[in-house]
N, CA, C and O of each residue as an XYZ file, in Angstrom:
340
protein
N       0.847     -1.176      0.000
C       0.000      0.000      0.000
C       0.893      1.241      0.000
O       1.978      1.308      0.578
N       0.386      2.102     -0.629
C       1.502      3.305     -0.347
C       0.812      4.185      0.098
O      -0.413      4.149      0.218
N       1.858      5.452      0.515
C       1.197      6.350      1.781
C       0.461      6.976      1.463
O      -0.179      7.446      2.404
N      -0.038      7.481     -0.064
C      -0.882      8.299     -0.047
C      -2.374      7.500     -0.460
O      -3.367      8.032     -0.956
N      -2.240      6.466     -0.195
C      -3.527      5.435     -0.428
C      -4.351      5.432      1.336
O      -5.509      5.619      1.710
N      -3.221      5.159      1.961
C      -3.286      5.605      3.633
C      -3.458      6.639      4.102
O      -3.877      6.769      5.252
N      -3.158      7.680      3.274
C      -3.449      9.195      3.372
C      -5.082      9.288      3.457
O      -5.777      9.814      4.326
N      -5.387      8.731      2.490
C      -7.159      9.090      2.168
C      -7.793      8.861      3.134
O      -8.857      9.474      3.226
N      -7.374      7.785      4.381
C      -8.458      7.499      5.140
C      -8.555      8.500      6.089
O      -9.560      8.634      6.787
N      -7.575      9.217      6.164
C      -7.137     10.177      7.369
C      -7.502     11.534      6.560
O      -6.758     12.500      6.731
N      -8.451     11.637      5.812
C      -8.762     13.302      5.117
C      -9.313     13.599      6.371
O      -9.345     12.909      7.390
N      -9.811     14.911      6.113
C     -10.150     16.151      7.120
C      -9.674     15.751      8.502
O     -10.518     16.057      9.344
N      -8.881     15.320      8.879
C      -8.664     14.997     10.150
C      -7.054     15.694     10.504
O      -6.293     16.035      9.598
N      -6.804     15.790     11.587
C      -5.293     16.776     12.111
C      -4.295     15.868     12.231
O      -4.403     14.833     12.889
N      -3.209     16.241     11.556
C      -2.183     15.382     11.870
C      -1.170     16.237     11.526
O      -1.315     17.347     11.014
N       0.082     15.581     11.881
C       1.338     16.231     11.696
C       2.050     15.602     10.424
O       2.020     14.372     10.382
N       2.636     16.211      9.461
C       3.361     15.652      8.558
C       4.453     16.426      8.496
O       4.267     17.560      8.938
N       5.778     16.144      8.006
C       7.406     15.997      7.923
C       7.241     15.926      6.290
O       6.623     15.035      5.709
N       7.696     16.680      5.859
C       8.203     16.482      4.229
C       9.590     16.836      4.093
O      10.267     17.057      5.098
N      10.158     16.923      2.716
C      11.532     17.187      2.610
C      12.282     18.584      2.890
O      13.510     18.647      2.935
N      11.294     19.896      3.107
C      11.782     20.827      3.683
C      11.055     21.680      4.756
O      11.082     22.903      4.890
N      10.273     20.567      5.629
C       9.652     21.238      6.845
C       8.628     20.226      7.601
O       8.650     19.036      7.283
N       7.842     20.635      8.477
C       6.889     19.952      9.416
C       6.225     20.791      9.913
O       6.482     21.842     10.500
N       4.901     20.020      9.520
C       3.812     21.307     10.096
C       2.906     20.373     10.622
O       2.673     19.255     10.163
N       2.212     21.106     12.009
C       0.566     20.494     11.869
C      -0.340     20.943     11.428
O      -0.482     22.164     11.489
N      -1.443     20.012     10.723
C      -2.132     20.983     10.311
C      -3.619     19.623      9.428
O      -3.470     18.446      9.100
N      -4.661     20.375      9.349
C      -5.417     19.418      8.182
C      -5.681     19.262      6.940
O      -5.872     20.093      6.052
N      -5.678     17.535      6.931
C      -5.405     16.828      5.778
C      -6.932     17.420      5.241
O      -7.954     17.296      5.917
N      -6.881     18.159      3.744
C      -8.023     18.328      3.067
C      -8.202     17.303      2.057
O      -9.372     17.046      1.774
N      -7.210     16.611      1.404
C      -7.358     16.525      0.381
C      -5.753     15.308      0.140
O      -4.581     15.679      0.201
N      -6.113     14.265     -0.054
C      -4.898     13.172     -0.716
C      -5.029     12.649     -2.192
O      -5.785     11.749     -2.559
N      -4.365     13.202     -2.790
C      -4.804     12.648     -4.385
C      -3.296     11.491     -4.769
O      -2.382     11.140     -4.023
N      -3.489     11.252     -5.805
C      -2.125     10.519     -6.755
C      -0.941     10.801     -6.603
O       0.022     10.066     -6.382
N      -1.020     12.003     -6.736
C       0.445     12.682     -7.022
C       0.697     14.049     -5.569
O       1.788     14.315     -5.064
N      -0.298     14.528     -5.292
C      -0.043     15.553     -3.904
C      -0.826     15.443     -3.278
O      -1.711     14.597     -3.412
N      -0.731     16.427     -2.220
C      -1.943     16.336     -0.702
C      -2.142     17.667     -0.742
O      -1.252     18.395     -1.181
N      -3.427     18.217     -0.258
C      -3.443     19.813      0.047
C      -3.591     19.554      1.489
O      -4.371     18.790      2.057
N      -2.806     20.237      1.908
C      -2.769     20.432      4.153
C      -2.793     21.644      3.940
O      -2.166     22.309      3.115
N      -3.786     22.039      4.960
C      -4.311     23.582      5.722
C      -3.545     23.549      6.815
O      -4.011     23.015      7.822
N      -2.189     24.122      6.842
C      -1.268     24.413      8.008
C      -1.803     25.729      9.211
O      -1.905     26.903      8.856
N      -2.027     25.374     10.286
C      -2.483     25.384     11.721
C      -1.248     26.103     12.279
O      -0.120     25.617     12.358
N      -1.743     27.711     12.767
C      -0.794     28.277     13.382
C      -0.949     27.384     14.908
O      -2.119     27.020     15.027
N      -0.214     27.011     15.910
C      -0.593     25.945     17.126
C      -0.463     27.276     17.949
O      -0.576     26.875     19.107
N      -0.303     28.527     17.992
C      -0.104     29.193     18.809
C      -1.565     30.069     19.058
O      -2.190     30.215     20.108
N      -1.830     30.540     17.829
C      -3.349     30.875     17.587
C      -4.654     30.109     16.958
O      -5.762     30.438     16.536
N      -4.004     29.066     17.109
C      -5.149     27.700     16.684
C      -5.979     28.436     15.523
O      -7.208     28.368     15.509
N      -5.035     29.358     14.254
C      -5.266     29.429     13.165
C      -5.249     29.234     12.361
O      -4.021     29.315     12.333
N      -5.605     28.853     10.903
C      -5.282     28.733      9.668
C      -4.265     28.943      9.244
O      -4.709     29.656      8.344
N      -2.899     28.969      9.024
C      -2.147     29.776      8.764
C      -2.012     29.940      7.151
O      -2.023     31.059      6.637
N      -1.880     28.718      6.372
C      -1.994     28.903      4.796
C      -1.979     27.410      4.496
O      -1.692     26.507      5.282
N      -2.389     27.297      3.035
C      -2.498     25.834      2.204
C      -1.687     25.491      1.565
O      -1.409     26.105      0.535
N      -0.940     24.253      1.999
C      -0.300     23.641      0.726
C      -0.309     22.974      0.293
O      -0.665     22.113      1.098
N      -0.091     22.332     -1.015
C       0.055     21.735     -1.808
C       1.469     20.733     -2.080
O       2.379     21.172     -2.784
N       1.550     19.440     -1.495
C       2.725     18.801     -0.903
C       2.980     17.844     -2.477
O       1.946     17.606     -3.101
N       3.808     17.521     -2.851
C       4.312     16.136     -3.721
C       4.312     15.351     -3.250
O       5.345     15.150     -2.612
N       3.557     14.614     -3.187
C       3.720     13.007     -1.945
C       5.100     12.378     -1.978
O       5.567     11.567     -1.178
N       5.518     12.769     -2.774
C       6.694     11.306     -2.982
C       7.574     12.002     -1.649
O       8.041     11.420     -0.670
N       7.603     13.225     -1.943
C       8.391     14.246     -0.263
C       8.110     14.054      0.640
O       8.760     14.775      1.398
N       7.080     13.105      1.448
C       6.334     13.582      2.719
C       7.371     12.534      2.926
O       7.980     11.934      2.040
N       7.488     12.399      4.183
C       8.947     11.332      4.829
C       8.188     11.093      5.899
O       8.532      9.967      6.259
N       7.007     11.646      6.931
C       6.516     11.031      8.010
C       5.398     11.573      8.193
O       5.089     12.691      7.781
N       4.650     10.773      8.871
C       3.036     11.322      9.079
C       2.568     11.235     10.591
O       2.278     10.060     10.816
N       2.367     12.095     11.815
C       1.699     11.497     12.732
C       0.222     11.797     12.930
O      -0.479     12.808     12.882
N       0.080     10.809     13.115
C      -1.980     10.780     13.227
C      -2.599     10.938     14.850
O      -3.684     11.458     15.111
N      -1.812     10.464     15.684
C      -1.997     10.531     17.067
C      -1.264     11.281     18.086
O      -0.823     12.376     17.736
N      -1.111     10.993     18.965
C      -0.204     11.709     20.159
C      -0.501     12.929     20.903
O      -1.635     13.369     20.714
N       0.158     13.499     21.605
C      -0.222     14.000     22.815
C      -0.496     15.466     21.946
O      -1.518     16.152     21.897
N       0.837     15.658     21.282
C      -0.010     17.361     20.249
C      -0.518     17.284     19.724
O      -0.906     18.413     19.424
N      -1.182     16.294     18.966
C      -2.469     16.409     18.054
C      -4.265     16.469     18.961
O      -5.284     17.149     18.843
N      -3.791     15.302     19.848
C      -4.437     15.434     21.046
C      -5.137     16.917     21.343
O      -6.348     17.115     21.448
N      -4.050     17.932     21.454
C      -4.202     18.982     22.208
C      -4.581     19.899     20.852
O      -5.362     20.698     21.367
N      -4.529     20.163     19.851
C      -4.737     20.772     19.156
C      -6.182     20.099     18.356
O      -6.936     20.692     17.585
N      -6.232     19.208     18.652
C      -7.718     19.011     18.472
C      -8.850     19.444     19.439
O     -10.004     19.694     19.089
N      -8.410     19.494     20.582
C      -8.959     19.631     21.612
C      -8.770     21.403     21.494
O      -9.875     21.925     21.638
N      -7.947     22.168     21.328
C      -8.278     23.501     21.062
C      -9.060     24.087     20.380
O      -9.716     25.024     20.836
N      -9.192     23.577     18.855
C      -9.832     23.452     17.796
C     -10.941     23.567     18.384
O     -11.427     24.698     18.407
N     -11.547     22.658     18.915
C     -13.008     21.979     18.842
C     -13.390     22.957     20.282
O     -14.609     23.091     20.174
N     -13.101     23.455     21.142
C     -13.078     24.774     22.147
C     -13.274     25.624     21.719
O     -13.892     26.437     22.407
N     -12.868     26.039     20.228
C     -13.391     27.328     19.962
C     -14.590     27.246     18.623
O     -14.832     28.133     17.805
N     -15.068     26.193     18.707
C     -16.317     25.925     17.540
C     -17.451     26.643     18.759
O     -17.469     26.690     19.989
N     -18.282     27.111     17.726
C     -20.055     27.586     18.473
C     -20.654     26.705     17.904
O     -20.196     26.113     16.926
N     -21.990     26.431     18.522
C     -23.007     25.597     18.434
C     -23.849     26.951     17.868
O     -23.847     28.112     18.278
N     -24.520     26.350     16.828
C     -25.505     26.937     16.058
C     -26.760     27.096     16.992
O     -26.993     26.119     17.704
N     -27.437     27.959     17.079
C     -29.063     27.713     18.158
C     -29.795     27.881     16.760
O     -29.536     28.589     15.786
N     -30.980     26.809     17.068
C     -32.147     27.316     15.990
C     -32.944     27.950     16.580
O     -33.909     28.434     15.988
């Protein structure tokens, strides 16, 4: 299987990825054939910071779990509102 086949199951969800010239956290929008689009996550202002557009064959590591994703999900989801009807 290759990683970006493993990529797909993990769309919209937060994770950390390592490519060949950096590491960001941030969410997986999007895993295609040939690239990934990740919405990189300022962790300081639990913002958006910008989108990129990765070459898969570059990504060198992926984490899906652990204690900072943990926590940055958990920030994330702290600052969502509930809609009232």
């Amino acid at each position: 299987m290759k990683l970006v086949e493993k990529l797909k199951e993990y769309e919209n969800q937060y994770l950390f990825i390592r490519w060949a010239t950096g590491g960001e956290y941030g969410k997986l929008m999007y895993a295609g054939d040939d690239f990934i689009e990740f919405n990189i996550i300022d962790v300081d202002t639990m913002s958006y910071r910008e989108t990129m557009l990765i070459y898969a064959p570059l990504i060198l590591e992926v984490s899906i779990g652990g204690a900072d994703i943990a926590r940055i999900v958990a920030e994330v989801s702290s600052q969502m509102t509930l809609h009232e009807k």
